[in-house]
C-alpha positions as CSV (number, residue, x, y, z in Angstrom):
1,X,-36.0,-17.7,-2.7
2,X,-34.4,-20.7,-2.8
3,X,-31.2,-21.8,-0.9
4,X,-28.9,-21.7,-3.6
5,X,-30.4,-18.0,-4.1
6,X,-30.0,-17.2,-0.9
7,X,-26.2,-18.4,-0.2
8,X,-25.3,-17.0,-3.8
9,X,-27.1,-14.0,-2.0
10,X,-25.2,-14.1,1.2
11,X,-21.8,-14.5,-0.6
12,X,-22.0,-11.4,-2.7
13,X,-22.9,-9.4,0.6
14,X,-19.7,-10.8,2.1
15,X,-17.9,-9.5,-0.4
16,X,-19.1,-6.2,-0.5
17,X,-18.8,-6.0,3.8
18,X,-15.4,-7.5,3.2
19,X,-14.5,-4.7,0.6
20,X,-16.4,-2.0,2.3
21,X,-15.3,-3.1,6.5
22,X,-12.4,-5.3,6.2
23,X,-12.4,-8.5,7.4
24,X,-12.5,-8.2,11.0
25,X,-15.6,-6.1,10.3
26,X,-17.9,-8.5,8.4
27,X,-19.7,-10.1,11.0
28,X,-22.8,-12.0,10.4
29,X,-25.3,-9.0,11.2
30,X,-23.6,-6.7,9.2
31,X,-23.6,-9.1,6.1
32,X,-27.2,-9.5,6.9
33,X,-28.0,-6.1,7.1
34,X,-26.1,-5.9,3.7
35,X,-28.0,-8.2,1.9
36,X,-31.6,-7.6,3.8
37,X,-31.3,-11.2,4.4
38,X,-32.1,-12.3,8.1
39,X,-29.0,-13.5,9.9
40,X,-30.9,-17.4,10.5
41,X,-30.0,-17.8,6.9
42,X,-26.7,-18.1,7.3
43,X,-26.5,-20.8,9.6
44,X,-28.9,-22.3,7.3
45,X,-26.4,-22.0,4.7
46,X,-23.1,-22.4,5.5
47,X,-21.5,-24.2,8.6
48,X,-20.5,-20.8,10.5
49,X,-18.9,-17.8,9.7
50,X,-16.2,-19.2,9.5
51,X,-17.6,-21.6,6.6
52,X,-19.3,-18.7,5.0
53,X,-15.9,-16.9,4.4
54,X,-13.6,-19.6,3.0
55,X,-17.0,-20.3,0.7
56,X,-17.0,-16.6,-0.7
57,X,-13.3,-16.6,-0.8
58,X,-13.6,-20.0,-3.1
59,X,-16.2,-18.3,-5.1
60,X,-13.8,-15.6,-6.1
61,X,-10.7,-17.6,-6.3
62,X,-12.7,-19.8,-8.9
63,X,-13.7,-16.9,-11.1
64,X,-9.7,-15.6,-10.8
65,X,-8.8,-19.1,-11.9
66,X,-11.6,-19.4,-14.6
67,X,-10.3,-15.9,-16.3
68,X,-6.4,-17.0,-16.2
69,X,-7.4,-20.4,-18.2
70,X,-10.0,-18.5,-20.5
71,X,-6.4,-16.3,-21.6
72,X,-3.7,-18.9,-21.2
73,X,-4.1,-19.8,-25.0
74,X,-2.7,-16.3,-25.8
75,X,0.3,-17.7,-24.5
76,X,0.5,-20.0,-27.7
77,X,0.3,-17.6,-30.0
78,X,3.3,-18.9,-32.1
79,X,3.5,-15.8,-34.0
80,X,4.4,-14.0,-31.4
81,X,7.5,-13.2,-29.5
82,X,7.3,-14.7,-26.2
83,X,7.4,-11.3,-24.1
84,X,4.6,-9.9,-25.9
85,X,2.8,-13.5,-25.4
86,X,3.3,-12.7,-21.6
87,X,2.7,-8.5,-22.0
88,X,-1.2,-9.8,-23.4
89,X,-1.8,-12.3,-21.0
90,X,-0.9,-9.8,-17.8
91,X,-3.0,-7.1,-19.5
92,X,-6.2,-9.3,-19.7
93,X,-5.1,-10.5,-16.3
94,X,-4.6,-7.0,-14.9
95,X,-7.7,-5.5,-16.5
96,X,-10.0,-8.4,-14.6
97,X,-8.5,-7.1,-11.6
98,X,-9.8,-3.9,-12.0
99,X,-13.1,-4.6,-12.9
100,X,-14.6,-5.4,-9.7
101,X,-13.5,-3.0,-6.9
102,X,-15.1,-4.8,-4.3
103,X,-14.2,-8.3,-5.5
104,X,-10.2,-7.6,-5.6
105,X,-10.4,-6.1,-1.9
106,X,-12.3,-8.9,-0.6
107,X,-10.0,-11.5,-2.4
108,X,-7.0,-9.5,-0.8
109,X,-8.1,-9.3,2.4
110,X,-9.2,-12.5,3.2
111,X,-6.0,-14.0,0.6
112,X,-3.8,-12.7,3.2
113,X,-5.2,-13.5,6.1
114,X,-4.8,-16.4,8.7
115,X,-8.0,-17.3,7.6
116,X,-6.4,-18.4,4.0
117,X,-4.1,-20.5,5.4
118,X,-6.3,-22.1,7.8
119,X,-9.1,-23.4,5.2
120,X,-8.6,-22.3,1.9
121,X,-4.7,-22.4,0.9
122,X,-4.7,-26.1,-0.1
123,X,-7.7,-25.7,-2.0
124,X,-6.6,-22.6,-3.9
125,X,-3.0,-24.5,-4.8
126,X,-5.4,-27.6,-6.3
127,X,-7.5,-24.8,-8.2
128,X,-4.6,-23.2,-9.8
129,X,-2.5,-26.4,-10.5
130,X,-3.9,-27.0,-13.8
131,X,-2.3,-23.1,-14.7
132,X,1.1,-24.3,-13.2
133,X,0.9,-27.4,-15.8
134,X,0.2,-25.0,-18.2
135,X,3.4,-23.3,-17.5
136,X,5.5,-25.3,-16.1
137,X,7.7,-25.9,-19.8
138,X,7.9,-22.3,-20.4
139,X,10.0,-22.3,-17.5
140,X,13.8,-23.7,-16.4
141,X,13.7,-27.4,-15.3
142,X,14.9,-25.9,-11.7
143,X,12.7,-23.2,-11.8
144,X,9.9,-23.6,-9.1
145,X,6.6,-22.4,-11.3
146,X,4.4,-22.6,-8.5
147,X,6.3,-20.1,-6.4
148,X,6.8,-17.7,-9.3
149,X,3.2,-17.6,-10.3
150,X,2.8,-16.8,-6.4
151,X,4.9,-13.9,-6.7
152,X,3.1,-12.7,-9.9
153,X,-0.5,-12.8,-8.4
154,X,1.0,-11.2,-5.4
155,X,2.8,-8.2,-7.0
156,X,-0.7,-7.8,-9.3
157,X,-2.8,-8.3,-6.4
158,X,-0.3,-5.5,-4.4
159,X,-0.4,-2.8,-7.4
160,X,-4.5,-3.7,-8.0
161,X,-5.1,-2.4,-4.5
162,X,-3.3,0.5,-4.6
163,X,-5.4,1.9,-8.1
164,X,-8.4,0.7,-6.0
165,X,-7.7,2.6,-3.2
166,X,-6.8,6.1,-5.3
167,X,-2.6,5.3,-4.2
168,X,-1.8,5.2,-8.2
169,X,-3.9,5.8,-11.5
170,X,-5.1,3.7,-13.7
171,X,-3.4,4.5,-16.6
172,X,-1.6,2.4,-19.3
173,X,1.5,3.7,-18.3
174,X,1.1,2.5,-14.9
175,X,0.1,-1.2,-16.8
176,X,3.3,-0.9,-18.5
177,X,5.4,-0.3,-15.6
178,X,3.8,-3.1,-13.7
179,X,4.3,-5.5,-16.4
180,X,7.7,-4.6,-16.8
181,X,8.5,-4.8,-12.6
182,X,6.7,-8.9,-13.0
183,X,8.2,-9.8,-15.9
184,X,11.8,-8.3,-15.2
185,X,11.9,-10.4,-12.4
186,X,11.3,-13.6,-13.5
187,X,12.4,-13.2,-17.0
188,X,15.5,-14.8,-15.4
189,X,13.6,-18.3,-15.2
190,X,12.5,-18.6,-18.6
191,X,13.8,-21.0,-21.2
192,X,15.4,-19.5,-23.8
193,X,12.7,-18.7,-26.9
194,X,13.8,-21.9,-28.8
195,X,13.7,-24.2,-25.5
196,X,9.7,-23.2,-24.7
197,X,7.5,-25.9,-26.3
198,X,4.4,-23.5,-28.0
């Protein structure tokens, strides 16, 4: 196997530990044991553990920023009214959320962790600054886009855990609700309909 197959390897194996343990559970021989993949390989791969986390969080933060700009053009949907622009977007959003069980808990746990802010929070702004761009002239001149889009990945990222772990269904109406509880609370921020440039 070569290295690439064998970090790419290692990395999903994190992410299932992460999911399964937590984070404070995912040590090196357990990820091994995960992947049947002898613990000498990680060091081989990645600096430390350390390394190895921030790499599989970036993995994951890439594919969460890869889906947002694969559905940002329904946001230019002219013919649409602007809040049901923003209801398709969160719904394509939410539904990649809950695709991947262990995926979302791993991006939670470690997203919220002093691990994040230690080596990974400057390069998860950089990733997502091209989706702030995209946004930024639906938005008030004063309004600060990058701290709303913060509190919309947080509130998803909150509700996406609780359907995970069994707290709430997974139901339209639950969609609806949480759509309604995001955009309710920034709608205040917007430009008005003939101010947003489409």
């Amino acid at each position: 196997m070569k290295q690439d197959e064998i970090r790419r390897t290692l990395i999903d194996g994190t992410i299932h530990v992460i999911a399964r343990d937590g984070l404070d559970k995912a040590t090196t021989k357990q990820i091994g044991l995960a992947t049947t993949t002898n613990e000498v390989y990680i060091y081989r791969c990645f600096v430390d553990k350390e390394d190895m986390l921030a790499r599989t969080f970036d993995s994951l933060d890439e594919e969460l920023a890869n889906k947002v700009m694969q559905y940002l053009p329904i946001m230019y949907k002219k013919e649409m009214v602007y809040e049901m622009r923003c209801r398709f977007f969160f719904f394509e959003v939410w539904k990649f959320l809950l695709g991947n069980r262990d995926k979302c808990l791993a991006y939670v746990r470690y997203y919220y962790s002093p691990y994040f802010f230690k080596c990974s929070a400057d390069s998860h702004k950089n990733r997502f600054a091209p989706t702030v761009d995209k946004f930024r002239d639906a938005f008030k001149e004063e309004a600060d886009v990058w701290m709303i889009l913060n509190h919309i990945l947080n509130v998803m990222l909150d509700f996406a855990v609780k359907v995970h772990n069994g707290q709430m269904s997974d139901s339209d109406d639950y969609s609806e609700h949480i759509f309604r509880v995001i955009y309710r609370s920034i709608e205040q921020y917007f430009r008005t309909p003939k101010e947003i440039v489409s």
